[in-house]
N, C-alpha and C positions, 0 to 999 in steps of 0.2 A: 133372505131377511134374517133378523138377530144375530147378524156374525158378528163376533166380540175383538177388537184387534186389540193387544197389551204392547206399547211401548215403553222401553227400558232406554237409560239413555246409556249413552257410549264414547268410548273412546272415538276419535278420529286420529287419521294419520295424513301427512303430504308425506310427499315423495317429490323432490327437486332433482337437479342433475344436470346434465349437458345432452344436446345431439350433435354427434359429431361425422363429417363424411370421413368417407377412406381414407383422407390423406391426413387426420385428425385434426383439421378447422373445422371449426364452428359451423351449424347451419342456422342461418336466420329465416325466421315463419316457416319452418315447417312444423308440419299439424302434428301436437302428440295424444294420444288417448288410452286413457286405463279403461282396460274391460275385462269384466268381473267375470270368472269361469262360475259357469251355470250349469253342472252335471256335464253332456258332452260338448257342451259350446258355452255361450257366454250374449254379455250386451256389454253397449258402452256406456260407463259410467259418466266418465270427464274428462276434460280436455283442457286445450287451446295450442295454441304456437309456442315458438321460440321466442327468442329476445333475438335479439342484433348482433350478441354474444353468445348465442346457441341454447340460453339456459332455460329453462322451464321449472314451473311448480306447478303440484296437481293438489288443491286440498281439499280435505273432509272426506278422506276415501276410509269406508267402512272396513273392518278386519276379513278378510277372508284373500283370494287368491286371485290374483291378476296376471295379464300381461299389457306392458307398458309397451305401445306403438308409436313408431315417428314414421311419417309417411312424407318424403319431398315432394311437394306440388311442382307440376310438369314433368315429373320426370317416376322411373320405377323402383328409384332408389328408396329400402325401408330398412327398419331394425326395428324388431322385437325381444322382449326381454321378460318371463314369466318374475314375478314378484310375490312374495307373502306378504300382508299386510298382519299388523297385530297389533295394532294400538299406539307404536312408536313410528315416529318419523326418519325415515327413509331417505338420508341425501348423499350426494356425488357420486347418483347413478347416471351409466355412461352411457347412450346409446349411440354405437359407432356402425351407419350407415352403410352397405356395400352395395354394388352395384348388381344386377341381376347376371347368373351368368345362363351358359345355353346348351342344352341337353340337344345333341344332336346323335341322330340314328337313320336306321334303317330295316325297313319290314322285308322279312326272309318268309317265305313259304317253304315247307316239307315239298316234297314231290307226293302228289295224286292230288285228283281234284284240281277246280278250276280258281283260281285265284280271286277274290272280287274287288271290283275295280277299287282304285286309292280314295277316292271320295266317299267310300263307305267305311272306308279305317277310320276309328279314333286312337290315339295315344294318348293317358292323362298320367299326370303325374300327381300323387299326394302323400301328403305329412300323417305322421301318426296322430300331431297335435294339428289338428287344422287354423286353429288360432294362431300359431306361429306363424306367419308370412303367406297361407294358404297354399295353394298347388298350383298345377295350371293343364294345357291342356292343346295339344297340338295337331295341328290339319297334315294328313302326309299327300306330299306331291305325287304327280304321276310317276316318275322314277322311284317309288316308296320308300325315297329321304323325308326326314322332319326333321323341323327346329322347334325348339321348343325352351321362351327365355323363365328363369324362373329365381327367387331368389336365393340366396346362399341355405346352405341345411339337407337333410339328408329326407328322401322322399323314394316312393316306393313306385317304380312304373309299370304301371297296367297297358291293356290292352282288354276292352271290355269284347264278348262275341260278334264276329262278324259272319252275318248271314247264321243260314243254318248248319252248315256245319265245321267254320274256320273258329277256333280258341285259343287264346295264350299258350304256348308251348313253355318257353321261356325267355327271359332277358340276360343278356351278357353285358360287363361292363368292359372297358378294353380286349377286345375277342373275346 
């Protein structure tokens, strides 16, 4: 009870621009949305689609710090792009579309001890910025290959404890 709230008015800003795929055409209706970083994550502010010409406008977006998301419906293709907002309007930003590519591996045991089966592995991948494109998160086969699709950006691969006494040794990139 008696909480006092003071509103001050403000600037706003849009942010217009294009989504474009890989091959830089235009995407028509795909969903884009600015979301506000909120200490370590964030919410979604605003949105909507493209146009027919790939373009979008986002207005009334408040000052502080964003990432602007296009997401292609049907399919896993996204682009993400951190923003500052500050009062001024933001246009002929790009967002160019790539398609997910695919982290593939294989779990190697030390010698001792008994190995546990592949359906108790996990592998996950993730971003320092989880906002960015997110992570993901891979099943390993009984031959203890995985695939694992994810989108473009540089991500950190784990391997959380399996049983009681198997732990990440470590990961190699090309050998």
């Amino acid at each position: 009870t008696s909480i006092n709230l003071t509103l001050l008015p403000i600037l706003t800003s849009r942010i217009s621009g294009v989504a474009l795929d890989a091959d830089d055409k235009p995407i028509a209706g795909a969903n884009i949305m600015a979301m506000q970083r909120m200490g370590f994550g964030g919410f979604a502010s605003l949105g909507g689609q493209t146009k027919a010409d790939g373009k979008f406008t986002i207005n009334n977006l408040t000052p502080g710090d964003y990432i602007i998301r296009t997401n292609v419906m049907g399919t896993q293709d996204q682009a993400a792009m951190p923003v500052t907002v500050d009062g001024s309007d933001i246009t002929d930003l790009q967002l160019i579309v790539t398609k997910p590519s695919t982290i593939r591996g294989r779990v190697v045991f030390e010698k001792g001890g008994t190995p546990p089966k592949a359906s108790a592995i996990r592998i996950t991948a993730m971003r320092l910025d989880p906002m960015l494109n997110g992570g993901g998160a891979a099943t390993v086969k009984d031959d203890l290959t995985f695939e694992m699709p994810l989108q473009a950006g540089r991500v950190f691969v784990r391997s959380p404890p399996t049983g009681q006494t198997w732990r990440l040794s470590r990961v190699f990139l090309n050998d």
